[in-house]
The first five atom37 places (N, CA, C, CB, O) and aatype in JSON, in Angstrom:
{
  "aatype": [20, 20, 20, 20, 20, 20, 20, 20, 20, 20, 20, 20, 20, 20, 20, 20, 20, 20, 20, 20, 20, 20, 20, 20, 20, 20, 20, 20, 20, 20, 20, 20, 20, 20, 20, 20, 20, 20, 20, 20, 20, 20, 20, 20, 20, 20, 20, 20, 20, 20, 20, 20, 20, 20, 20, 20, 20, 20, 20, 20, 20, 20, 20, 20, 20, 20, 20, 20],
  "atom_mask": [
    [1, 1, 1, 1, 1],
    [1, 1, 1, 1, 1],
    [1, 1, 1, 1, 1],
    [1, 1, 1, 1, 1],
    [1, 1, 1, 1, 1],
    [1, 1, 1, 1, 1],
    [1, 1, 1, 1, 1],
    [1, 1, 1, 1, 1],
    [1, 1, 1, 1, 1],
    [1, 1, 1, 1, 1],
    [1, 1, 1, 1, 1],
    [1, 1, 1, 1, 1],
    [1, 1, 1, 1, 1],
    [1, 1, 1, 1, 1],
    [1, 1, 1, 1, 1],
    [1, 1, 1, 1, 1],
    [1, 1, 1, 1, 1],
    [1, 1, 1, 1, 1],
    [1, 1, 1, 1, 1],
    [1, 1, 1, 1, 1],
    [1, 1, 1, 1, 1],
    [1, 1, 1, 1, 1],
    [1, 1, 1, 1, 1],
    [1, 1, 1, 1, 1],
    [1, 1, 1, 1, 1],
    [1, 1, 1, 1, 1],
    [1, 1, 1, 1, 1],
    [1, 1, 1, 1, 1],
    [1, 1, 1, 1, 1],
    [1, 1, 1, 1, 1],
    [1, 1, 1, 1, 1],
    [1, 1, 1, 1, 1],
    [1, 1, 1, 1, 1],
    [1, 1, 1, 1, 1],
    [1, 1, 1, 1, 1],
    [1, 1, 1, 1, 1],
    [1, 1, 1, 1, 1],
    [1, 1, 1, 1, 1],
    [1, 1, 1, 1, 1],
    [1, 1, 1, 1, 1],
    [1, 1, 1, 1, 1],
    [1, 1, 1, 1, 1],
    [1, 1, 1, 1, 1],
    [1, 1, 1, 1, 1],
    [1, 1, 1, 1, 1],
    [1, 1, 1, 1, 1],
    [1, 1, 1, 1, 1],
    [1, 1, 1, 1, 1],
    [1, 1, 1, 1, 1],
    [1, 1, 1, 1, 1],
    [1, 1, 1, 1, 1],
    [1, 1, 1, 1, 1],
    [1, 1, 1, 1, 1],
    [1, 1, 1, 1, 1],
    [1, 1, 1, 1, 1],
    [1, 1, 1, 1, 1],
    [1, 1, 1, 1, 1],
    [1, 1, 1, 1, 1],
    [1, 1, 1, 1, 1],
    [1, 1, 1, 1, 1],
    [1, 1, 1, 1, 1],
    [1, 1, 1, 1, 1],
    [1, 1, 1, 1, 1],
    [1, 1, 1, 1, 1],
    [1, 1, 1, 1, 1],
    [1, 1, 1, 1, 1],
    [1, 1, 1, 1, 1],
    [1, 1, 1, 1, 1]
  ],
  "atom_positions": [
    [[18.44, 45.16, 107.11], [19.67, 44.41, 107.15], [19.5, 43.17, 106.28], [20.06, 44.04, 108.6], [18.5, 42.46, 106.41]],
    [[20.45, 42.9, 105.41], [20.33, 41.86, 104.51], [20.9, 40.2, 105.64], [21.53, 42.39, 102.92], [21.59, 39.98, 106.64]],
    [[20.2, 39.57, 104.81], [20.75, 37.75, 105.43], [22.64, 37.53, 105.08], [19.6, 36.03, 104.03], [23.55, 38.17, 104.54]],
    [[22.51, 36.61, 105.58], [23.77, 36.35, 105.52], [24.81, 35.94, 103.93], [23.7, 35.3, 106.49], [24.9, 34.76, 103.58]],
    [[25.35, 36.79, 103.32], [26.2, 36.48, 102.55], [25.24, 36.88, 101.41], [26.81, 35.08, 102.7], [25.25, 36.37, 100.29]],
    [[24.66, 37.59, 101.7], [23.79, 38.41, 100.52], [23.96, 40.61, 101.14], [21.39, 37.5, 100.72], [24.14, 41.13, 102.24]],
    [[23.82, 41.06, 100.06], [23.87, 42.45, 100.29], [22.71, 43.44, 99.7], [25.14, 42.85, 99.76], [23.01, 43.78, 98.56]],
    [[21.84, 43.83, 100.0], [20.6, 44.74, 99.56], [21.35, 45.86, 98.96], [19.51, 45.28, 100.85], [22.47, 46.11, 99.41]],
    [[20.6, 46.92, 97.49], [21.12, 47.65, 96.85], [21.4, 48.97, 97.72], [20.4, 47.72, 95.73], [22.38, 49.7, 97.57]],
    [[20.42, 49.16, 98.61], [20.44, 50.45, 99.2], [22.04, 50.39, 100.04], [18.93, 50.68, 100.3], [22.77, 51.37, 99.94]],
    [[22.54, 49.11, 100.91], [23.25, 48.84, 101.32], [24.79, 48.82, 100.0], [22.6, 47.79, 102.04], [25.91, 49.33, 100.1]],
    [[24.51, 48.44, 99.5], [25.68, 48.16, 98.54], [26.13, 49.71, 98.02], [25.15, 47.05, 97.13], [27.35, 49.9, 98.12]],
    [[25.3, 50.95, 97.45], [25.33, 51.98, 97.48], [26.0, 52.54, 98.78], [24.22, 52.27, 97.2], [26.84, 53.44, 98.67]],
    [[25.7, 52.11, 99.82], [26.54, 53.42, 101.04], [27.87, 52.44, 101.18], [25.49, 53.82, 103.17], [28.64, 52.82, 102.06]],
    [[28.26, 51.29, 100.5], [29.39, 50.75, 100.63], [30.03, 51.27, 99.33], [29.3, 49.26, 100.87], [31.25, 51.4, 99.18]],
    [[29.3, 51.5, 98.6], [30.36, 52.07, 97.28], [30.44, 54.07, 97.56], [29.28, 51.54, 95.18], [30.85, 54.86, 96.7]],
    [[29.99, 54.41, 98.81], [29.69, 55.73, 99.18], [31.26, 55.7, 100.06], [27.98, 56.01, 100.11], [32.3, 56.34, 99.93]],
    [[30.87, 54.72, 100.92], [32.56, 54.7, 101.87], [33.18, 54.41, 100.91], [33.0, 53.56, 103.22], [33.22, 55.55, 100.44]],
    [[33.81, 53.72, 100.07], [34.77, 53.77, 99.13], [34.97, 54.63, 98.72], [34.74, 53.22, 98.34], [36.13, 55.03, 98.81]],
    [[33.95, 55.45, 98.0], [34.69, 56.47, 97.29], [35.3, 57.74, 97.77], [33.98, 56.82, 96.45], [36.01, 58.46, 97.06]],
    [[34.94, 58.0, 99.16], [35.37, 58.83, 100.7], [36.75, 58.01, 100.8], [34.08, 58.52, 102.38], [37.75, 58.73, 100.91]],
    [[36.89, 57.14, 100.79], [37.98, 56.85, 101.35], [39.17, 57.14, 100.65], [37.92, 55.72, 101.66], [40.21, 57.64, 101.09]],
    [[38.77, 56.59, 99.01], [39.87, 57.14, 98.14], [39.79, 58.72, 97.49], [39.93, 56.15, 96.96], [40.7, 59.35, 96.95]],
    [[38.53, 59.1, 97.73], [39.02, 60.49, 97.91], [40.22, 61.29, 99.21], [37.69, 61.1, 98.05], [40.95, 62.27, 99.36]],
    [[39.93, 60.53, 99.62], [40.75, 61.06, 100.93], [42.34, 60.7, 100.92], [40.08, 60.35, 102.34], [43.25, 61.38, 101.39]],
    [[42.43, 59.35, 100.22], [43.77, 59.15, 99.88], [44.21, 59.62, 98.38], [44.04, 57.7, 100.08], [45.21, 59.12, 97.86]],
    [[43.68, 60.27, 97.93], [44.11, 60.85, 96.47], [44.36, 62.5, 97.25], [42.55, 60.7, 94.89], [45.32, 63.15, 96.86]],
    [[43.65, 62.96, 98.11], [43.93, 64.57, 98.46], [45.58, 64.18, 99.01], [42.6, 65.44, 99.98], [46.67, 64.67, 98.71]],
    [[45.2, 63.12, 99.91], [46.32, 63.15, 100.54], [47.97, 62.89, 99.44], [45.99, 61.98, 101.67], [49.1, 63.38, 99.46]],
    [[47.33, 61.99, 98.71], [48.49, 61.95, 97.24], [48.99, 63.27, 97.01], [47.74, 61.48, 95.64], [50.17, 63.59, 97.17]],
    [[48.01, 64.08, 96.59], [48.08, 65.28, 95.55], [48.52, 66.54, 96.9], [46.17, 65.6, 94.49], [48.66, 67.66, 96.4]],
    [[48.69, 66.51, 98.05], [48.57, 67.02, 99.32], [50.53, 66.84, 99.2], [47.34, 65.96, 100.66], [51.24, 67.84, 99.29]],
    [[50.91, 65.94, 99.07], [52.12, 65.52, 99.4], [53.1, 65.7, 98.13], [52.0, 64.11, 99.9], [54.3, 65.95, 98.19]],
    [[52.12, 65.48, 96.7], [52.93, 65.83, 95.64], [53.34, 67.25, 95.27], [52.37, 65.35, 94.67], [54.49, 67.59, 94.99]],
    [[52.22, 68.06, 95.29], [52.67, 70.19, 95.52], [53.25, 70.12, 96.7], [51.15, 71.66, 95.76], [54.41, 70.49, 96.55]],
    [[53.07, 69.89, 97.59], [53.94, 70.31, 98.72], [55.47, 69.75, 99.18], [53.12, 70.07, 99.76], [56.35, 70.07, 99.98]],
    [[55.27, 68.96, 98.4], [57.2, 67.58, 98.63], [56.9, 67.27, 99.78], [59.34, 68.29, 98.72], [57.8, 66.64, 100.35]],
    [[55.69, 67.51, 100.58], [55.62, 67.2, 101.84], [55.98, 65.34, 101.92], [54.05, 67.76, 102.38], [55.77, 64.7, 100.89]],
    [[56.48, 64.67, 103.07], [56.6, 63.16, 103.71], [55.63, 63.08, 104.53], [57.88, 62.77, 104.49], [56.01, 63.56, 105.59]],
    [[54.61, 62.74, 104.6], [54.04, 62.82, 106.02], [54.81, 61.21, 106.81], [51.93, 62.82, 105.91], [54.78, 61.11, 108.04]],
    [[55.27, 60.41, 106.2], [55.48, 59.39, 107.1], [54.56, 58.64, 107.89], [56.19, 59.79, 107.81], [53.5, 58.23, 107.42]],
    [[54.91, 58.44, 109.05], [54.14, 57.48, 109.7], [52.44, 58.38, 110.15], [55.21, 56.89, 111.19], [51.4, 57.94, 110.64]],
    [[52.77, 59.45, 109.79], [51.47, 59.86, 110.01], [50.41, 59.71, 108.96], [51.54, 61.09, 110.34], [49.19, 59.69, 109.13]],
    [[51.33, 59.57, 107.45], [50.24, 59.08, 106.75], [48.48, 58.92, 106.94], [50.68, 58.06, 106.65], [47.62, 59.78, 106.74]],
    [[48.35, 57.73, 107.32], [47.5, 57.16, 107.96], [46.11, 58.13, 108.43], [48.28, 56.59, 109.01], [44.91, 57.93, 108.21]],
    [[46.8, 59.27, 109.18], [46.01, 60.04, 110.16], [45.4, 61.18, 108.66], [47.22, 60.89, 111.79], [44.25, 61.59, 108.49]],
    [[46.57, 61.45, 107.82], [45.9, 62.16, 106.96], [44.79, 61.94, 105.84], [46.7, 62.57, 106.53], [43.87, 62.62, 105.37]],
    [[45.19, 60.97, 105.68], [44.13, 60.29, 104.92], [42.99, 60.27, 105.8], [44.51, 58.86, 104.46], [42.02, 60.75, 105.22]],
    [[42.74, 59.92, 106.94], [41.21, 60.12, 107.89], [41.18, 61.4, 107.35], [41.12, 60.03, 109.85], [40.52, 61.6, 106.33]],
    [[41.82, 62.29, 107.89], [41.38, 64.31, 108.0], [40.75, 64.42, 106.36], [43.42, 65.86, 108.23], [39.67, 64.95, 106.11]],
    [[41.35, 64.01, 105.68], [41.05, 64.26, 104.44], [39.7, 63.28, 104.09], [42.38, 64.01, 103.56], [38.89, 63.66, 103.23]],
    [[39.6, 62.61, 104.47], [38.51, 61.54, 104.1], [36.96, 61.86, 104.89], [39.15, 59.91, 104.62], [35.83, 61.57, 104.51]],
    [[37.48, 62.67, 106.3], [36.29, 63.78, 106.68], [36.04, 64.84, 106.17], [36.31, 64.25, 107.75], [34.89, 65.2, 106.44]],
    [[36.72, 65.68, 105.41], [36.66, 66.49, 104.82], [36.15, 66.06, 103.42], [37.7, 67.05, 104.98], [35.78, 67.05, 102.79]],
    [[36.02, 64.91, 102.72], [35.63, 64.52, 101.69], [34.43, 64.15, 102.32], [36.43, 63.64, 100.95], [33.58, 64.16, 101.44]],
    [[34.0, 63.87, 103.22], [32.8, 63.72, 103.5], [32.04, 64.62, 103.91], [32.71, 62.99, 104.12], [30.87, 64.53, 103.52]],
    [[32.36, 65.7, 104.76], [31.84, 66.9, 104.94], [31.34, 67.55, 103.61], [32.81, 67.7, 105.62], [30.21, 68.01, 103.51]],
    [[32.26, 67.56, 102.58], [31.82, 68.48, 101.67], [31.13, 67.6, 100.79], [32.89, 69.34, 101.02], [30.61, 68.24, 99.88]],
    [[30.84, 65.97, 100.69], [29.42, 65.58, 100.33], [28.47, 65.83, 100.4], [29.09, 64.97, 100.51], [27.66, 66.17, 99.54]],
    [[28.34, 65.61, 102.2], [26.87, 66.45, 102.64], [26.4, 67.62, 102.42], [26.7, 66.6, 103.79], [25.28, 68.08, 102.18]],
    [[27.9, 68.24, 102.59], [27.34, 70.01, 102.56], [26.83, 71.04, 101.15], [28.74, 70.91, 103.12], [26.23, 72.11, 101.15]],
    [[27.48, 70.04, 99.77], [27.61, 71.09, 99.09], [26.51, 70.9, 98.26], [28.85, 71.28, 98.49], [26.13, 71.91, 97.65]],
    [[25.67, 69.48, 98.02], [24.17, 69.24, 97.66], [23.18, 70.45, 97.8], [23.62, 68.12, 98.59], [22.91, 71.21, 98.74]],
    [[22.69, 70.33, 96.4], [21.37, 71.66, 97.2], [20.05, 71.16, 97.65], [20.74, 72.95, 96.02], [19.21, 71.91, 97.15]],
    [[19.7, 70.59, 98.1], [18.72, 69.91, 98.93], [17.16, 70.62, 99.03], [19.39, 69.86, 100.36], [16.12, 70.02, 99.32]],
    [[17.3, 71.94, 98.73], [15.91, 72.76, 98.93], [14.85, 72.49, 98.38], [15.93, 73.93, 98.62], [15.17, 71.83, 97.39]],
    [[13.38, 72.63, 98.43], [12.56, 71.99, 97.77], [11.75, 73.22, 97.41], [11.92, 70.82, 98.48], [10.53, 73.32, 97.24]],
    [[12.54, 73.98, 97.36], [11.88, 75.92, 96.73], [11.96, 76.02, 95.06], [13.32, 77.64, 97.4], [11.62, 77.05, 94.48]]
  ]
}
């Protein structure tokens, strides 16, 4: 954990990691609403989460990680 009003790189990386989850999640949701003419309205909000787990799910998941 960094001191106060300072930020360590490893830290600054998983903050530029949530960012980019987040606006992935509000760009699906853009592009979600533009093919479809869909409104989501006040639910907005909720879609952008669904989508922003799903942008995160398929971070983790789609890495190939094996050491074969």
């Amino acid at each position: 954990m960094s001191k106060a009003f300072s930020i360590s790189s490893p830290e600054f990386i998983s903050v530029l990691k949530g960012l980019g989850i987040a606006l992935g999640g509000a760009a699906l949701t853009y592009l979600t609403s533009y093919f479809t003419q869909t409104n989501f309205g006040v639910y907005t909000p909720v879609v952008v989460a669904a989508w922003s787990v799903v942008v995160n799910f398929a971070r983790k998941f789609i890495p190939d990680t094996s050491t074969s």
